[in-house]
C-alpha positions, 0 to 999 in steps of 0.5 A: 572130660579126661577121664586117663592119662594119655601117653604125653600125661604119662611122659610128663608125670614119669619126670616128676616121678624120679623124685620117689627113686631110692624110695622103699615100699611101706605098704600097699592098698586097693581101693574100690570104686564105683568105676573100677579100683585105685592102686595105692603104694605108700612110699617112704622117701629118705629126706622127704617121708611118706608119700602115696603113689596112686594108680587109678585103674578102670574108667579113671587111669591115672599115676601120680602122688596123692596128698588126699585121704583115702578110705583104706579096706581092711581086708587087703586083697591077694594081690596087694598081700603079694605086693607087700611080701614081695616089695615091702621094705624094697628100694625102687631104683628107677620109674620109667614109660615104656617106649612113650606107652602108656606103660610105667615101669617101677623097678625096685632092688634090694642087694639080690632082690629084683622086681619090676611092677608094670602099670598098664594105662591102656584098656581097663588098665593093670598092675602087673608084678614080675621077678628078676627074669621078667616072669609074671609074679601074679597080676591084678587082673589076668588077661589073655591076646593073640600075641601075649597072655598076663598069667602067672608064670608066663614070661611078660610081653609088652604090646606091640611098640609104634615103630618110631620113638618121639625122643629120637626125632633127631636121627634122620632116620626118624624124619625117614619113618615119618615120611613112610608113615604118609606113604602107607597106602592104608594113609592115602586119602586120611587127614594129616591129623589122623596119621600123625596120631597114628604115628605117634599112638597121640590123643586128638587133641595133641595131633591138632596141636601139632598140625597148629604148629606146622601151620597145616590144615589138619584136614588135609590129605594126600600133604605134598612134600614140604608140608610133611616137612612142616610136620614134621618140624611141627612134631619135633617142636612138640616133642621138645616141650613134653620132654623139656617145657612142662607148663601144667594147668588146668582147663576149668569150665563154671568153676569145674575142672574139664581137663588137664594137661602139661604143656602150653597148647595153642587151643588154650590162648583164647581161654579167659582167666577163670577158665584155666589154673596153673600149676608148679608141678604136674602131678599136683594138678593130676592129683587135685583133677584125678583125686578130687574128682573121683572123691566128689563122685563117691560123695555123689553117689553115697549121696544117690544112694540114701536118696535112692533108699527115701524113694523106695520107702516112698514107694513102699509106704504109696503102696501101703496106703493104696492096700488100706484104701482097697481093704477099707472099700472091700470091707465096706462093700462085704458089709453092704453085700451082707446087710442086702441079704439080710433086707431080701432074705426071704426073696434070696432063699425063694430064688435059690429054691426056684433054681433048685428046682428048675435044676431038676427037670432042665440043665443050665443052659435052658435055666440060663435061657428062662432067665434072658426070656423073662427079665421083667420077671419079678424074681427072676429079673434079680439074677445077673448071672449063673456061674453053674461051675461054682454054684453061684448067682449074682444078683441086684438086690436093693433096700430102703433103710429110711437114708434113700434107697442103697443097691449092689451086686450080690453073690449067693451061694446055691447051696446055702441059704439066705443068713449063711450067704449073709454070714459068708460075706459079713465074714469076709467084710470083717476079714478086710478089717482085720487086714486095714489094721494090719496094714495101719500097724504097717503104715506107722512102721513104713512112715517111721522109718520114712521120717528116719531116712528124710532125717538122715538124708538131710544130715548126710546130706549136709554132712557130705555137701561139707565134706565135698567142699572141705575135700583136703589135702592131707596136713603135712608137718612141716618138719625140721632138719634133725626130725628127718634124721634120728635124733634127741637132746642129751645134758642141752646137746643136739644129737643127730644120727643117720637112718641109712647109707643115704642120710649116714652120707648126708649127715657127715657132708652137711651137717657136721662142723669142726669141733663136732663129736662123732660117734659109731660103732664096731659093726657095720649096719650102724649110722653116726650120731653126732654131737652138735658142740656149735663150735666149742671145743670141748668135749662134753662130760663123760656121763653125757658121752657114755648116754650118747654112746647107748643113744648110738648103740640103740639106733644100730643094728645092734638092736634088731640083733637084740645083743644087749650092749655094744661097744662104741667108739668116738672121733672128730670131724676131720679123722673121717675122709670118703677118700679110700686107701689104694686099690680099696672102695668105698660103699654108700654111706661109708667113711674111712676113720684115720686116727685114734678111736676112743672107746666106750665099751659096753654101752647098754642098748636101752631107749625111751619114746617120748615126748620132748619140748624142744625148739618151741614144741612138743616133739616126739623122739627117743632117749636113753631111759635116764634122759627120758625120765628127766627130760620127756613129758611122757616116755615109754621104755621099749626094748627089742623084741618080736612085736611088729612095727605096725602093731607096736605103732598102734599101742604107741599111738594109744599110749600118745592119743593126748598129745598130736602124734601120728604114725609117721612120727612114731616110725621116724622115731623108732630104732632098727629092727623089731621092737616092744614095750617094756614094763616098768 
């Protein structure tokens, strides 16, 4: 069972993993688990939307993009606040391992602003945060070795590094380490197997595969020359699978995931047709082994935990009924002891006044003497033992009471007489009935609750059983072109326009036609709108153009500098070129406009959210607020403000509860900058 990444896990995950570069940080979580946390960065990617990074650390180590729901704290630790101070917000321009460690290395920039975050797969696995000189920032756990320290403030060090590089296993002076590596003399008499794992820091089960490849004994010491050849050539031909070949797939044994791994292996051939799933995507697989597995855990252990509970009260309320059976045996007993004393009075008060007497002229040792010499003594036969410390005689009285003949043991106290012994343990026999009553009242309390637990313990249970096996991905919709952009409809128009330089870049190339109208503003930081006129030449009346205008002014900067209307200006299709002037260079997302601007002036910066019927459903958008009081179902007036997003995004999802709104459609549709409600 795979419970982490191994380095060639980590090489083929990082691959897949180039798909979140130029994604920005949203927000940063820390789940705990029974086995240690789950480091979870929400990620939003520009034409793809939200995505979450999960990095297992503790037993489970593990990085890839989940698409299973977790049960977010609400109360984020330091390390996550620091996270999301430092990084929120921030690009990440490249995912890469260290030197085929189990080590990822995230870099994340914003013009001045650099980080790294490090992903330690190794031990019990960290996350690390350092600034642009590579000091630690704040780790997730501090750790201190002979040859570095993770502490704040302290210059990070990575751990000591193998001295040949899987990637580079074309330079002869690869194939000139490898043969060292059989010359070591700490490797003379080790299995070809072991050394190869040490020599490329390789799980067991890859080393076998490589020695598979060479056709090599993996057993074999001492190799000779061209069996080293052979795996050596056996390595290369590994390697260029994990760098080139990835075939991911899942070994499963009764229907149970047992491993998982991204390349074809030799140990899989024989596997038979249930025994083994494929996958397009190798993080798809380690999130469906990884996510799915720790989720069942949980459900397990909630599972052990209410079952844990129904035995305790079991135990409690087993107990409780031992208690009443003693209580009712003492209580009965004492009321023997009484009644006996009672039957025999004046021979109990003859035996206490004989020994009272005998007192006086001998100590207890000779009393104890008389009474062994005379055990056919009618009187004195009755006494089982003195205990002269407490003042106490045992003794064997009987009586006839017309149901047979009843007999006990029974203690008397030397300094009282017959009824007052008679009194002590009546007193006590009522004193254990008043305690069975006691523990009754217990007993109903304990099998009340005993029942509750049993109900709930097959509620949950079946609660937990479905929901272990209708463990999901999280629902994705599926969205159209012009949702991942800003857009709307105005007077029947489609209007699009950019979010960033990404989409600003991606909107002019590929979805801007001929007798297309674009829009922009004076300021940079603006995206183009555009006017979908799907080929008319026309250009649209001038009402529709002064709202597209707010509609672009809105979706600028202008709104998180909360002026309150800009100018705008509007061109054709073939005025914008990306080639710039001589000697002159032009930033992502940026186009040089030739020709005559015509102008808006004063365009009102005023939007409506709301919900649209547009294509065949129901989308949510926003609007300038006189098309959003036409055309949307249900619109709220927003206005920039100091609200934020993420609380303006609850009220919003309060005020669209009705309809099947999420977060991310809110904050896809939502101009730059802070934002609030207006009141109408």
């Amino acid at each position: 069972m795979k419970t982490e990444m191994t380095n060639v896990d980590i090489s083929a995950a990082v691959s897949e993993l180039q798909n979140v570069i130029n994604g920005k940080l949203d927000k940063a979580f820390l789940v705990n688990n029974q086995d240690g946390k789950e480091l979870i960065l929400k990620v939003h990617i520009p034409e793809i939307g939200s995505r979450e990074i999960a990095i297992g650390l503790g037993k489970y180590k593990y990085i890839t993009l989940t698409e299973y729901e977790r049960e977010k704290p609400r109360n984020p630790p330091s390390f996550v606040m620091l996270l999301r101070k430092h990084l929120k917000n921030i690009k990440i321009t490249s995912v890469a391992q260290h030197n085929f460690d189990r080590i990822i290395i995230f870099n994340f920039e914003w013009n001045e602003l650099k980080y790294k975050l490090i992903i330690e797969l190794f031990g019990d696995g960290n996350a690390i945060l350092l600034d642009s000189e590579d000091k630690i920032i704040l780790p997730l756990k501090i750790e201190r070795w002979s040859t570095r320290k993770i502490v704040p403030k302290e210059i990070y060090k990575f751990p000591p590094q193998k001295d040949l590089d899987p990637k580079n296993l074309d330079y002869s002076l690869a194939k000139k380490l490898f043969l060292e590596e059989f010359e070591k003399e700490e490797n003379k008499d080790t299995e070809a197997v072991r050394i190869i794992s040490r020599t490329f820091g390789l799980a067991g089960v890859y080393s076998e595969e490589i020695c598979l490849n060479s056709e090599i004994d993996k057993n074999l010491k001492n190799p000779k020359n061209e069996d080293i050849e052979k795996l050596f050539e056996g390595s290369k031909s590994f390697f260029k699978k994990v760098f080139g070949e990835l075939k991911p797939k899942s070994t499963l044994k009764n229907g149970e995931f047992v491993n998982i791994d991204p390349i074809d292996l030799k140990i899989h051939e024989n596997l038979k047709e249930n025994e083994i799933k494929h996958y397009e995507s190798f993080l798809t697989a380690l999130d469906e082994y990884f996510s799915r597995f720790i989720m069942k855990k949980e459900i397990k252990q909630a599972e052990s935990k209410l079952q844990k509970l129904v035995k305790k009260q079991e135990r409690i309320l087993k107990s409780q009924l031992d208690t009443k059976d003693k209580y009712e045996k003492q209580s009965v007993s004492n009321h023997k002891r009484g009644d006996l004393i009672y039957a025999n009075y004046s021979l109990v008060d003859e035996i206490v006044s004989t020994i009272k007497d005998a007192r006086e002229k001998m100590d207890w040792n000779g009393i104890k003497n008389v009474i062994k010499e005379n055990k056919t003594h009618p009187i004195l036969s009755k006494i089982i033992n003195v205990n002269e410390k407490n003042a106490e005689l045992t003794l064997k009285l009987s009586a006839d009471y017309g149901n047979g003949l009843i007999e006990d043991t029974v203690p008397v106290d030397l300094r009282k007489n017959a009824f007052e012994n008679a009194d002590i343990v009546y007193q006590k026999s009522k004193k254990f009935k008043n305690k069975v009553q006691g523990v009754i009242e217990a007993l109903k309390i304990s099998e009340k609750k005993l029942a509750e637990l049993k109900d709930k313990e097959k509620l949950d249970s079946e609660v937990l059983k479905e929901k272990e096996e209708n463990i999901k991905k999280k629902e994705r919709k599926v969205l159209k072109w012009y949702e991942k952009l800003k857009w709307t409809v105005i007077g029947g128009y489609l209007i699009v326009a950019g979010k960033d330089a990404t989409t600003n870049e991606m909107l002019i190339k590929r979805y801007v036609e001929k007798n297309d109208i674009v829009f922009h503003t004076l300021m940079e930081g603006a995206p183009f709108t555009i006017i979908r006129t799907e080929g008319s030449e026309e250009i649209p009346d001038e009402n529709i153009m002064f709202e597209v205008a707010k509609f672009a002014a809105s979706h600028s900067r202008a709104w998180k500098l909360g002026i309150g209307s800009a100018d705008v200006y509007w061109v054709r299709p073939d005025q914008i070129s990306k080639t710039a002037e001589s000697g002159e260079y032009l930033k992502k997302g940026a186009f040089v406009i030739r020709g005559k601007r015509n102008f808006i002036r004063s365009a009102a910066l005023e939007l409506g959210i709301g919900t649209l019927n547009y294509d065949g459903k129901l989308r949510l958008t926003t609007a300038p607020e006189s098309i959003a009081k036409e055309t949307f179902e249900k619109w709220i007036l927003l206005k920039p403000g100091k609200l934020k997003k993420s609380d303006l995004v609850k009220e919003l999802l309060k005020e669209f509860s009705d309809f099947e709104v999420d977060d991310e459609d809110i904050l896809r549709a939502l101009p730059p900058g802070e934002t609030e409600i207006k009141l109408k």
